[in-house]
N, C-alpha and C positions, 0 to 999 in steps of 0.2 A: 335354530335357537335351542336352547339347554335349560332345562330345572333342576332344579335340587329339590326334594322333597325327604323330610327332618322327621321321624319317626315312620314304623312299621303298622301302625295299628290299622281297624278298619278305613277311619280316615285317609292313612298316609295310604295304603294301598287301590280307593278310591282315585285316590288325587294322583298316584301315577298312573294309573292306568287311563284317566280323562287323557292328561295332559300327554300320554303317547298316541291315544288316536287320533290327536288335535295337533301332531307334527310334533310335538316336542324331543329331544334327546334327555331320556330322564334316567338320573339316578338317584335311587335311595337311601338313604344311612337310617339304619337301625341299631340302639345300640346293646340288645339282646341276640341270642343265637337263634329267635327266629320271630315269623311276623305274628300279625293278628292282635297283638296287644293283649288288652286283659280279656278277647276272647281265644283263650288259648285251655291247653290241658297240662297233668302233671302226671309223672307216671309213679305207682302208687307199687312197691318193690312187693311188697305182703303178696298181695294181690293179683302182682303183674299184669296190672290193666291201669289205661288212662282215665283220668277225672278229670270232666271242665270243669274249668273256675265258673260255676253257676249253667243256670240253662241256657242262655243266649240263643231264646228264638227270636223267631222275626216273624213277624205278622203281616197280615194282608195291606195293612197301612202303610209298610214300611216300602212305599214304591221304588223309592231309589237304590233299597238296600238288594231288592228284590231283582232288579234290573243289572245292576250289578255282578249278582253271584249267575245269571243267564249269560254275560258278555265275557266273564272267565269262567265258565262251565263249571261253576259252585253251585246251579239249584240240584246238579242228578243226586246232591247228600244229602238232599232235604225231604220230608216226606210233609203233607198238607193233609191238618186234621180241623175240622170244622169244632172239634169240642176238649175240653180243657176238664182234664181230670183233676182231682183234690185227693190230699190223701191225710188224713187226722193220725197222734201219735195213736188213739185209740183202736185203728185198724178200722174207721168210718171212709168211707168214699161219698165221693160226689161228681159229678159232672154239671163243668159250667157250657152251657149251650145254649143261643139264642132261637129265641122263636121264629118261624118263617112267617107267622101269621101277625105279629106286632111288630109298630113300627120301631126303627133305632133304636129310642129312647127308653123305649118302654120292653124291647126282647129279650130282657136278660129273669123279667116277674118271673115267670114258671118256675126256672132254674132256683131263685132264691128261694121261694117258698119251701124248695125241698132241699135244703142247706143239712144233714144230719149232724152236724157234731155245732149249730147254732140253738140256739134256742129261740121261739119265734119272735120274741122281742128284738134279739140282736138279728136275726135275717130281716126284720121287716127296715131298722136303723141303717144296717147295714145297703139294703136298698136304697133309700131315701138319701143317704150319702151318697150313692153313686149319682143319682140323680140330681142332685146339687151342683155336681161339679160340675155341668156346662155350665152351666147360670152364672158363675162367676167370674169376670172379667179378669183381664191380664192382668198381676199387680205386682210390684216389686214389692216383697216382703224375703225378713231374712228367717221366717216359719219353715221348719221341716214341715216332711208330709207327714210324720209322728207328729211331733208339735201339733198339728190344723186336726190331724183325728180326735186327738186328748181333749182338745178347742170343742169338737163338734161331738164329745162326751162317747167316744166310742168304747165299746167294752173293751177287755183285756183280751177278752177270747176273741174278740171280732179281728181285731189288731194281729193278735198273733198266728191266728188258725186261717184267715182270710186275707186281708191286707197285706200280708208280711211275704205269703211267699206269692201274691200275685206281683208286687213291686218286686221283689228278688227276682223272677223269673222273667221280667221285662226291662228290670237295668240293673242287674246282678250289682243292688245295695241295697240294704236296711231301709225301713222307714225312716230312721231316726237319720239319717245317712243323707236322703236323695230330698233333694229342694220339691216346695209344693207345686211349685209350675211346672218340673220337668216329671212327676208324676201324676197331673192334672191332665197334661197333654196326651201322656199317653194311655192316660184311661179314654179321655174323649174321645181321639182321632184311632183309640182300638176296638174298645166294648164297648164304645157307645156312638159307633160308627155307623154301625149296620152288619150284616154278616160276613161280608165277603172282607169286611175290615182287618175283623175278632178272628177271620184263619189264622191257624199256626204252624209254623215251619218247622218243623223238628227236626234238628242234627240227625244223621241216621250212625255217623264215624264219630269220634272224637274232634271236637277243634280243631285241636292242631294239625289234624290230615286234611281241614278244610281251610283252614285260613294260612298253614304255613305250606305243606307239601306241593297241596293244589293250587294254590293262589299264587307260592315262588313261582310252581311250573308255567303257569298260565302268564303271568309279568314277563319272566324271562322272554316265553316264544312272542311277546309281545316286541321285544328290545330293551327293554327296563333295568338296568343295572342295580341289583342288589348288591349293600356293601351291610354287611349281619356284622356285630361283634362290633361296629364301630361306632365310639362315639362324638359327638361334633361337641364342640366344647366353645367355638367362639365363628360369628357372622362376620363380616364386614363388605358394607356396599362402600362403589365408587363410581364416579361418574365421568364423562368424556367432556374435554374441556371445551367448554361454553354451554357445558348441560346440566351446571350441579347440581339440578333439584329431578335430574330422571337418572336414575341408578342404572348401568349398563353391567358392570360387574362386581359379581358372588363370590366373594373368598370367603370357603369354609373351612374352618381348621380343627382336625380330628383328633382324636386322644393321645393318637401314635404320634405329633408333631407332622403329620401332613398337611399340607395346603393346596384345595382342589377349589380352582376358576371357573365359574360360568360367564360367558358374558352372554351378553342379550341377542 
């Protein structure tokens, strides 16, 4: 049996690499010159060093992510750190790090109290906000997670110095940017998990040596056919006569005018 699978990103490289250990004959189209999507880097000429597009770590909740980069030999780039540094433009540090003596919920107190570049109103709000957010049920709302801070009267400084780049550094967008649920979630299921949740995995290479070099290499020796630079441009299923409604064959047609067949 044969896949196609329609982007390079973490997703699409996930999803080939299951569907080859699970028998399939799979190839990829990606229609950039290489994978990993937007967790990737850029090479910066001044400089001559790479920059990722944000930090794109991965946390101890991230099980699947986690499991993943072990099955193509992406953890040896990662290093595991139990505490989460801050850094103010004023040259103020801090470290976020949970208590081993309080439970979940409650292991992040110490850390906040000693917040330097807060002032203790906005550490103690700033608290109290993190703690809110399990209690609140799933809800379809079209609230940013800006929007719901503004809502729940956060300061300017809490927002910018605290919020901003703990959400940038966990789905490399803006507050103003990322939906209230998809940064709800991962405050609950990270910082407000327990410890071994709130680990961080830190790149030790650039991205793109982890999700494009290492990741092609490792697909490949799986059997995976990479097709880079290509873009798909139109689907069409069809089915075996007397089957209309189970789709047998995938014609997908590429930028260049090719048309490549799967069938089932």
């Amino acid at each position: 049996m044969t896949l196609a699978v329609i982007g390079g990103g973490l997703a699409g490289i996930a999803a080939a690499e299951c569907a080859k250990r699970r028998g399939f004959d799979v190839e990829l189209f990606e229609w950039s010159r290489v994978l990993g999507g937007r967790a990737a880097s850029l090479f910066e000429p001044n400089r001559e060093q790479w920059i990722d597009n944000g930090q794109h770590i991965a946390m101890g909740c991230c099980s699947e992510l986690l499991a993943l980069h072990q099955r193509l030999g992406l953890d040896r780039f990662f290093e595991r750190q139990t505490e989460i540094p801050f850094a103010s433009s004023e040259g103020k540090r801090w470290t976020m790090s949970a208590s081993p003596f309080l439970p979940a919920h409650w292991q992040l107190v110490p850390a906040f109290l000693k917040i330097p570049f807060l002032t203790f109103r906005d550490r103690l709000a700033t608290g109290l906000t993190l703690r809110k957010l399990p209690k609140i049920r799933k809800q379809a709302t079209d609230l940013s997670f800006g929007d719901w801070l503004v809502s729940e009267q956060a300061s300017k400084a809490a927002i910018d110095k605290f919020w901003t780049p703990l959400i940038f550094s966990a789905l490399c967008e803006t507050v103003d940017n990322v939906s209230f649920e998809a940064a709800r979630k991962v405050i609950c299921d990270g910082f407000l998990a327990g410890r071994d949740a709130m680990a961080v995995h830190l790149p030790t290479v650039p991205l793109r040596a982890i999700y494009h070099d290492a990741a092609a290499e490792s697909l490949k020796k799986l059997g995976v056919k990479l097709n880079l630079l290509t873009r798909v441009v139109y689907l069409n299923w069809s089915s075996a006569e007397g089957e209309e409604n189970v789709p047998t064959r995938l014609s997908v047609s590429l930028s260049d005018g090719t048309i490549k067949t799967f069938d089932r």
